[in-house]
C-alpha positions, 0 to 999 in steps of 0.5 A: 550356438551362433551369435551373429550380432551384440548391440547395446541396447540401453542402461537402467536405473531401476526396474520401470526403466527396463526395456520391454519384456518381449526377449528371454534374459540371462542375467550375469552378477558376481562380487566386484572384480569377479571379471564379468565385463570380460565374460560378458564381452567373450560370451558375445564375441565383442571386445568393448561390448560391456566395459572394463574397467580397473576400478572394482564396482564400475557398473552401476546400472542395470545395462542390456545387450541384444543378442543376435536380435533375438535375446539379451545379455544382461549385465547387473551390478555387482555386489559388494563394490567400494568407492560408491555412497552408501545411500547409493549403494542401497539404492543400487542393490534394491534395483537389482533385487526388484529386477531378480524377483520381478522380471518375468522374461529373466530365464537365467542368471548366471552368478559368478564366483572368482575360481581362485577364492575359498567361498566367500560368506557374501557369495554364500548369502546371495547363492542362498538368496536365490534358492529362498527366491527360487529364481533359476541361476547357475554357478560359474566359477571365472579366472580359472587362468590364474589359479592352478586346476588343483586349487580350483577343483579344491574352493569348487568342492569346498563351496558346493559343501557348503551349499549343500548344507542348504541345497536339497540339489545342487546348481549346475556348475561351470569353469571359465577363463575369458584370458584363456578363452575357456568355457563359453561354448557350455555357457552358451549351450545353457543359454541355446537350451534355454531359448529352446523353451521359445516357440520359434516366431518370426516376430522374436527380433529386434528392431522392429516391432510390435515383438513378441515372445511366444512361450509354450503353455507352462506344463509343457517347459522343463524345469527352467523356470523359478526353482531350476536344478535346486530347492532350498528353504526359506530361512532368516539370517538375523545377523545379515545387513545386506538386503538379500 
């Protein structure tokens, strides 16, 4: 899968503010310096596209990218960031959760775990939070550089164990390095197998206008939508804070 252009296309401080709903998304969050930034700007082939910065929990709105004038990057908060105003902090997380549930064009999202960590209860939680939600999502497990492969394969199996607990079938998993520059060709084939769901139209880019996304009737798209490659059930967690 080819991208010929990324272009910033806007930041958004809540769900209303989000661009029309006429491209299919993919959706990237993870903990705070899980290296999203850095993903975001290997998957695009843009150095600087998505900002990195050394400060954990720098991206504070929802920010979008178009990608080869036919689809979008997105890039969400991530969870569990420091240096910010509770009240903030909720308000933040409440815009995220609005944009998952309620997104309609949200055909994936892809959540990030740090490859060099044994499962991390607040990754656990927001694993879990999209099954109960049935929104299609991933697993990708970043920085696979800085660790040795024997460790990675070990937090990998020890984290799908868990899930398992839970999940009837589990997500598709993936390695990636943006330093080594690992693991974007399969990232994009998720996304291209996506997109493969849109029926091609000439009117699917931007800028220009009016666009509009063109999708096959629903009994006819395979198992990508709400509920991708994993069933799990609702469940309470009396003991959580956080509002996933």
């Amino acid at each position: 899968m080819d991208i010929s252009s990324a272009i910033f296309k806007c930041s958004a401080p809540d769900l209303d503010s989000c661009p029309d709903e006429s491209l299919p998304e993919f959706a990237f969050i993870g903990r705070s310096n899980v290296g999203k930034s850095s993903l975001l700007n290997f998957l695009a082939g843009k150095r600087g596209l998505a900002r990195v910065s050394p400060t954990p929990g720098f991206t504070k709105l929802i920010n979008f990218f178009t990608m080869s004038k036919t689809w979008r990057l997105v890039d969400l908060p991530g969870y569990g960031f420091a240096k910010v105003a509770r009240q903030d902090s909720a308000k933040f997380n409440q815009a995220v959760l609005e944009y998952l549930e309620e997104r309609p064009n949200l055909h994936c999202v892809f959540a990030l775990i740090d490859s060099g960590l044994p499962p991390q209860e607040m990754d656990l939680e927001f694993v879990e939070w999209l099954a109960d939600k049935a929104i299609p999502f991933v697993l990708v497990f970043t920085k696979t550089d800085k660790v040795n492969s024997a460790a990675v394969q070990t937090n990998i199996a020890a984290f799908k164990e868990r899930i398992a607990e839970w999940c009837e079938t589990l997500p598709e998993i993936f390695t990636c390095s943006a330093t080594a520059q690992l693991g974007r060709g399969a990232l994009l084939n998720v996304i291209g197998e996506a997109l493969a769901t849109v029926q091609p139209d000439a009117s699917l880019t931007e800028p220009g206008g009016p666009v509009q996304e063109v999708v096959a009737p629903p009994e006819v798209l395979p198992p990508i939508g709400r509920g991708m490659n994993i069933q799990a059930g609702n469940r309470k967690r009396s003991n959580s804070k956080r509002p996933w």
